[in-house]
N, C-alpha and C positions, 0 to 999 in steps of 0.2 A: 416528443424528444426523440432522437435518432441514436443509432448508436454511439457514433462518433461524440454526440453533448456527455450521454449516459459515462463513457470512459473517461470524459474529463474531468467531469464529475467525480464518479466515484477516485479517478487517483488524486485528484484536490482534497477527497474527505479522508484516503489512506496517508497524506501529509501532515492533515490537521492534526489526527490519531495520533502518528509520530511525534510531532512536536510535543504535542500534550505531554506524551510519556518522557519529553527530553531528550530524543536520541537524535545522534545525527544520520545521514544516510548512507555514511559511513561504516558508524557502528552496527546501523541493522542489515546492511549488505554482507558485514565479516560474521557479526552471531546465528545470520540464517543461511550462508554460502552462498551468496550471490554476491554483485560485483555493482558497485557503486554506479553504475554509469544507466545499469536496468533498474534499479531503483527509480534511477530517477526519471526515466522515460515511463516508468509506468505513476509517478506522481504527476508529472505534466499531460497524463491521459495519450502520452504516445502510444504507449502498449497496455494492449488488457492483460491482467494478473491470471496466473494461472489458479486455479483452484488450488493446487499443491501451496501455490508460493501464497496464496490465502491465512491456510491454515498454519503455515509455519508463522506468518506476521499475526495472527489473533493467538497465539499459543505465546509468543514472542511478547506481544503486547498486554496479555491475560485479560484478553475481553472475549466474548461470541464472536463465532463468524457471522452474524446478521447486523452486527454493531458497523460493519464497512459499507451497508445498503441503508442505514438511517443517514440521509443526508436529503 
């Protein structure tokens, strides 16, 4: 797998996560200060997540940060 699979991947499994929890992408761009539109480029694997914006969505979500690499 290359990187480019590995990013779409993992923002398809930071999607699921979300849903699960019931949020829109919306609400978790406003409760962690980012902007709806980087959400979503980073769930269609357009951009890799920063480490920072990680730990705000696993603190956000209250799961591990290792819980966004089981996929």
């Amino acid at each position: 797998m290359d990187f480019d699979e590995y990013r779409q991947q993992l923002g398809h499994h930071i999607q699921e996560i979300r849903k699960s929890k019931g949020l829109t992408q919306e609400q978790v761009a406003e409760l962690i200060g980012m902007d709806r539109v980087s959400i979503g480029y980073m769930e269609q694997g357009r951009r890799a997540p920063k480490l920072s914006t990680l730990f705000e969505l696993a603190r956000l979500y209250d799961i591990d940060m290792d819980e966004f690499f089981r996929f």
